[in-house]
N, C-alpha and C positions, 0 to 999 in steps of 0.2 A: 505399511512398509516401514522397516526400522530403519534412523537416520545413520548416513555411517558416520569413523570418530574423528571426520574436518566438522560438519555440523554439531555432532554432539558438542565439542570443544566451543562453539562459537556460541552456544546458549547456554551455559554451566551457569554464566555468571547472574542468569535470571532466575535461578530455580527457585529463589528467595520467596517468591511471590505464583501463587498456585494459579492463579485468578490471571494472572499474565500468562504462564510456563505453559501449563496446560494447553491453551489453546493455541498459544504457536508451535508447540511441537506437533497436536493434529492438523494445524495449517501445513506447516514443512513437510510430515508425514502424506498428505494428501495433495499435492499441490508438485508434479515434474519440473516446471520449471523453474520454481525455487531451489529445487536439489539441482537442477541442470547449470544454475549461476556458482553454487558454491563449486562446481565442478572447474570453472571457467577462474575464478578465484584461487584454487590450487592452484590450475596450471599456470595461471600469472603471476603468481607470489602476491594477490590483491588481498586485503582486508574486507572479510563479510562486514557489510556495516548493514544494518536495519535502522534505516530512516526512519520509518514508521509506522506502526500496523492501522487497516479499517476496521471498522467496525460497523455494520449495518443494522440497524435496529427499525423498532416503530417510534420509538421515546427516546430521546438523546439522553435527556437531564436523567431519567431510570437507568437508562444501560452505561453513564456515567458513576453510578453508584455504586456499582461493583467496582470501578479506581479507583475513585477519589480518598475512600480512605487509607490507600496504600501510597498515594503520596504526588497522584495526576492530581494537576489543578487547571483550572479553566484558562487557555491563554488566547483563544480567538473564534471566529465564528465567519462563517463564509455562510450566502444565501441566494438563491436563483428560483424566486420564487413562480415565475414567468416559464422555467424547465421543472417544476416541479418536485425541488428538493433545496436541503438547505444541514449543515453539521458544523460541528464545536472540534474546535482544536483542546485536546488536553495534553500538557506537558510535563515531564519526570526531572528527575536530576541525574539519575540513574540508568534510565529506561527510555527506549525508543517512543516517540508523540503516540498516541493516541489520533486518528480523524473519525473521528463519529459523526456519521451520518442518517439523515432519515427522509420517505417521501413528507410532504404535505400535505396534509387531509383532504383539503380541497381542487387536490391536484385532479387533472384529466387519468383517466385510465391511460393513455399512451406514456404520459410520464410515471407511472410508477415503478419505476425500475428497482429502485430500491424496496418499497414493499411487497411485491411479489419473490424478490428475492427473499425477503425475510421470511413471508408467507411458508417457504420451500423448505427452506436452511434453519430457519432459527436465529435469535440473536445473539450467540452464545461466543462466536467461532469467530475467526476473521476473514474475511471480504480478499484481501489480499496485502503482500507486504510489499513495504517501497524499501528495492537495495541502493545504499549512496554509491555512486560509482568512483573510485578513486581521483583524489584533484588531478587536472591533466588529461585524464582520458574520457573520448568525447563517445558521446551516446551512439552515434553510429557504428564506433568501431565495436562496441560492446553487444551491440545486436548483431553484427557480422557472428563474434565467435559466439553468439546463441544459436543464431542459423546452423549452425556448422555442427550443432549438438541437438538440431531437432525442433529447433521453439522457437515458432514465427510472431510475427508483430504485426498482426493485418492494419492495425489503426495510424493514425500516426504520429509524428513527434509532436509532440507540444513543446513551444520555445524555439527561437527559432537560434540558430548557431552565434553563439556568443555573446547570449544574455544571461541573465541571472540563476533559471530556472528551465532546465529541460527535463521534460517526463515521458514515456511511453509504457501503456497493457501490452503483455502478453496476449495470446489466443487464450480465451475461456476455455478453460478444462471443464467438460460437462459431465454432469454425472443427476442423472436419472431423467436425461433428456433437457436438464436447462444447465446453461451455462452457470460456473459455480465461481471457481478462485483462479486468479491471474497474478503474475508476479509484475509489478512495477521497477521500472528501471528510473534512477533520477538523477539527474548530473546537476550540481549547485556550482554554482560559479562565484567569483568575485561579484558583489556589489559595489557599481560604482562611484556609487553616493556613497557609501561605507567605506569600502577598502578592505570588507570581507565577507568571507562567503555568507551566500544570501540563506537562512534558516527560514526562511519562511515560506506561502504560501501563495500561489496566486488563482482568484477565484474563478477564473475564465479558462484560464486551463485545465482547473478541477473539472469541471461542467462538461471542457470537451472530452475528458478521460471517463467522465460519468457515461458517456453514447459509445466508450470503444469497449464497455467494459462487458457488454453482451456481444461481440463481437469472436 
Protein backbone atom coordinates (compact mmCIF):
# COMPACT_ATOMS: atom_id res chain seq x y z
CA UNK A 1 0.00 0.00 0.00
CA UNK A 2 1.31 3.41 -1.04
CA UNK A 3 1.73 6.17 1.85
CA UNK A 4 -0.43 9.03 0.97
CA UNK A 5 1.18 12.98 0.73
CA UNK A 6 0.89 13.77 5.11
CA UNK A 7 3.27 10.69 5.49
CA UNK A 8 5.17 10.99 2.42
CA UNK A 9 5.99 14.71 3.62
CA UNK A 10 6.89 13.49 7.15
CA UNK A 11 9.78 11.24 5.90
CA UNK A 12 11.32 13.40 2.79
CA UNK A 13 13.72 14.55 5.14
CA UNK A 14 15.23 10.85 5.63
CA UNK A 15 15.66 9.70 2.26
CA UNK A 16 19.39 10.71 2.67
CA UNK A 17 20.13 7.38 4.12
CA UNK A 18 18.76 4.21 2.04
CA UNK A 19 19.69 1.70 4.98
CA UNK A 20 17.06 4.00 7.20
CA UNK A 21 14.47 5.11 4.29
CA UNK A 22 13.96 1.93 3.09
CA UNK A 23 12.79 0.11 5.75
CA UNK A 24 10.52 2.64 7.37
CA UNK A 25 8.75 3.22 4.46
CA UNK A 26 8.08 -0.80 4.18
CA UNK A 27 7.33 -0.65 7.92
CA UNK A 28 4.69 2.52 7.42
CA UNK A 29 3.54 0.75 4.12
CA UNK A 30 2.94 -2.53 6.06
CA UNK A 31 2.01 -1.54 9.39
CA UNK A 32 -2.44 0.22 9.65
CA UNK A 33 -1.79 1.57 12.64
CA UNK A 34 0.96 3.69 11.82
CA UNK A 35 -1.01 5.13 8.92
CA UNK A 36 -4.19 5.11 11.36
CA UNK A 37 -1.93 7.78 13.82
CA UNK A 38 -0.85 10.07 11.11
CA UNK A 39 -4.48 10.16 10.21
CA UNK A 40 -5.27 11.17 13.97
CA UNK A 41 -2.15 13.80 13.50
CA UNK A 42 -4.00 15.62 10.62
CA UNK A 43 -6.98 15.92 12.23
CA UNK A 44 -5.39 17.34 15.31
CA UNK A 45 -2.98 19.72 13.73
CA UNK A 46 -0.15 17.30 15.81
CA UNK A 47 3.34 16.80 14.71
CA UNK A 48 4.28 13.08 13.42
CA UNK A 49 7.29 12.86 15.59
CA UNK A 50 9.16 9.18 15.26
CA UNK A 51 10.88 8.66 18.62
CA UNK A 52 12.31 5.73 17.62
CA UNK A 53 12.42 2.70 15.49
CA UNK A 54 13.34 -1.48 16.68
CA UNK A 55 15.03 -3.45 15.33
CA UNK A 56 15.05 -7.23 16.12
CA UNK A 57 17.94 -9.22 15.16
CA UNK A 58 20.14 -12.23 16.40
CA UNK A 59 23.53 -10.02 16.68
CA UNK A 60 23.13 -6.38 18.03
CA UNK A 61 26.80 -5.40 17.55
CA UNK A 62 26.15 -7.06 13.36
CA UNK A 63 22.88 -5.49 12.78
CA UNK A 64 24.38 -2.21 14.28
CA UNK A 65 26.81 -2.08 11.41
CA UNK A 66 24.57 -1.37 8.86
CA UNK A 67 24.22 2.46 11.13
CA UNK A 68 26.84 3.13 12.61
CA UNK A 69 28.46 4.26 9.67
CA UNK A 70 25.88 6.70 8.84
CA UNK A 71 26.27 8.27 11.87
CA UNK A 72 24.19 6.10 14.91
CA UNK A 73 26.59 5.67 17.81
CA UNK A 74 26.24 3.56 20.78
CA UNK A 75 24.47 5.67 23.52
CA UNK A 76 23.03 2.86 26.00
CA UNK A 77 22.18 -0.77 26.73
CA UNK A 78 19.21 -2.14 28.67
CA UNK A 79 19.47 -6.05 29.89
CA UNK A 80 16.79 -8.66 31.34
CA UNK A 81 18.79 -11.44 31.24
CA UNK A 82 16.29 -13.56 33.83
CA UNK A 83 13.31 -12.68 30.69
CA UNK A 84 15.51 -13.52 28.27
CA UNK A 85 16.68 -10.54 26.20
CA UNK A 86 18.70 -7.68 26.30
CA UNK A 87 19.57 -4.34 23.22
CA UNK A 88 21.70 -1.19 22.66
CA UNK A 89 20.40 2.19 22.25
CA UNK A 90 21.94 3.86 19.21
CA UNK A 91 21.52 7.62 18.78
CA UNK A 92 21.52 10.21 15.39
CA UNK A 93 21.63 13.89 15.38
CA UNK A 94 19.51 13.88 12.68
CA UNK A 95 17.46 10.70 12.81
CA UNK A 96 15.05 8.95 15.24
CA UNK A 97 17.30 6.30 18.20
CA UNK A 98 17.71 3.16 16.94
CA UNK A 99 16.53 0.17 20.03
CA UNK A 100 18.14 -2.93 18.93
CA UNK A 101 17.29 -5.81 20.34
CA UNK A 102 18.01 -9.46 20.64
CA UNK A 103 17.16 -13.03 22.60
CA UNK A 104 19.91 -14.56 24.57
CA UNK A 105 21.35 -17.72 23.58
CA UNK A 106 20.87 -19.22 26.65
CA UNK A 107 17.68 -18.24 27.10
CA UNK A 108 14.50 -20.69 27.80
CA UNK A 109 12.41 -21.41 24.54
CA UNK A 110 9.38 -19.50 26.27
CA UNK A 111 11.44 -16.43 26.24
CA UNK A 112 12.38 -16.12 22.89
CA UNK A 113 10.30 -13.77 21.69
CA UNK A 114 12.63 -12.06 19.95
CA UNK A 115 14.26 -14.90 18.09
CA UNK A 116 11.48 -16.58 16.63
CA UNK A 117 10.50 -13.32 15.51
CA UNK A 118 13.59 -12.99 13.78
CA UNK A 119 13.58 -16.65 12.80
CA UNK A 120 10.02 -15.53 10.60
CA UNK A 121 10.77 -11.88 9.52
CA UNK A 122 14.41 -11.41 9.14
CA UNK A 123 16.67 -8.75 10.56
CA UNK A 124 16.32 -6.46 7.93
CA UNK A 125 12.87 -4.51 8.60
CA UNK A 126 11.64 -2.76 11.86
CA UNK A 127 9.92 -4.38 14.80
CA UNK A 128 7.83 -1.35 15.18
CA UNK A 129 8.03 2.51 15.50
CA UNK A 130 7.49 4.63 18.73
CA UNK A 131 5.25 8.10 17.92
CA UNK A 132 6.15 11.06 20.52
CA UNK A 133 2.84 12.25 21.36
CA UNK A 134 2.71 16.10 21.50
CA UNK A 135 3.80 17.84 25.02
CA UNK A 136 0.40 18.09 26.96
CA UNK A 137 -1.43 15.49 25.55
CA UNK A 138 -1.81 12.48 27.80
CA UNK A 139 -1.72 8.84 26.34
CA UNK A 140 -5.14 7.98 27.22
CA UNK A 141 -6.55 10.48 25.26
CA UNK A 142 -4.58 9.52 22.24
CA UNK A 143 -5.67 5.81 22.40
CA UNK A 144 -9.34 7.15 22.64
CA UNK A 145 -9.04 8.78 19.05
CA UNK A 146 -7.05 5.34 17.85
CA UNK A 147 -10.09 3.48 19.08
CA UNK A 148 -12.34 5.46 17.23
CA UNK A 149 -10.24 4.73 13.85
CA UNK A 150 -10.08 0.90 14.59
CA UNK A 151 -6.78 0.12 16.55
CA UNK A 152 -6.92 -1.36 19.85
CA UNK A 153 -4.44 -1.65 22.73
CA UNK A 154 -5.08 -4.88 24.35
CA UNK A 155 -1.78 -4.39 26.68
CA UNK A 156 -1.20 -1.78 28.88
CA UNK A 157 0.13 1.54 29.72
CA UNK A 158 3.38 1.43 31.02
CA UNK A 159 4.06 4.60 33.35
CA UNK A 160 1.81 5.42 35.41
CA UNK A 161 0.00 9.14 34.96
CA UNK A 162 2.42 11.79 35.54
CA UNK A 163 5.83 10.40 35.54
CA UNK A 164 8.44 10.74 33.20
CA UNK A 165 7.76 8.09 30.74
CA UNK A 166 4.67 6.53 29.37
CA UNK A 167 4.35 3.71 26.57
CA UNK A 168 1.80 1.51 25.16
CA UNK A 169 1.71 -1.60 21.81
CA UNK A 170 -0.75 -1.54 19.54
CA UNK A 171 -2.55 -5.05 18.66
CA UNK A 172 0.09 -7.12 16.60
CA UNK A 173 -0.82 -6.95 12.90
CA UNK A 174 -0.26 -10.61 11.91
CA UNK A 175 0.74 -11.80 8.82
CA UNK A 176 1.35 -15.42 7.94
CA UNK A 177 -0.15 -16.49 11.15
CA UNK A 178 2.45 -14.76 13.73
CA UNK A 179 2.07 -11.56 15.08
CA UNK A 180 4.39 -9.06 13.19
CA UNK A 181 4.66 -5.00 13.70
CA UNK A 182 2.73 -2.84 16.27
CA UNK A 183 2.86 0.83 16.57
CA UNK A 184 4.07 2.45 19.88
CA UNK A 185 2.63 5.34 21.44
CA UNK A 186 5.05 7.28 24.01
CA UNK A 187 4.26 10.28 25.99
CA UNK A 188 7.73 11.93 27.77
CA UNK A 189 7.24 14.25 30.21
CA UNK A 190 9.19 16.73 32.31
CA UNK A 191 11.82 15.23 34.32
CA UNK A 192 11.95 16.27 37.65
CA UNK A 193 15.28 15.98 38.52
CA UNK A 194 16.04 17.83 35.19
CA UNK A 195 13.46 20.29 34.27
CA UNK A 196 13.11 18.58 31.00
CA UNK A 197 11.72 16.21 29.05
CA UNK A 198 12.82 12.79 29.89
CA UNK A 199 14.85 11.42 26.49
CA UNK A 200 15.51 8.38 27.76
CA UNK A 201 14.60 5.00 28.58
CA UNK A 202 13.55 2.82 31.22
CA UNK A 203 14.29 -0.80 31.41
CA UNK A 204 11.29 -2.36 33.25
CA UNK A 205 9.03 -0.93 31.02
CA UNK A 206 10.86 -2.11 27.95
CA UNK A 207 10.53 -5.73 29.37
CA UNK A 208 6.80 -5.11 29.96
CA UNK A 209 6.19 -3.95 26.35
CA UNK A 210 8.59 -6.91 25.21
CA UNK A 211 5.15 -9.57 26.63
CA UNK A 212 2.53 -6.98 25.03
CA UNK A 213 4.23 -7.08 22.01
CA UNK A 214 2.73 -10.65 20.86
CA UNK A 215 -0.36 -9.75 22.00
Amino acid sequence: MSLNHYLQKVIEKYKSEKVFYEPLVKYLEGNLATRKYAEVCEDNRWDYIIDHLAVRTHNIDEAAKRFTPQGWTYFDKVEFHDQGWWAKVYRHSSFPALFIDQSYDDAPDKLLIIKRWVDKFGDKGFHHAAVRLPQGVEIEDAISLMNKKGINFPGKITGAKGTRLRQIFSQAEVVDGAPFSVIELIQRNIDSKTGKVYMGFIAEQADSLMKDSVL
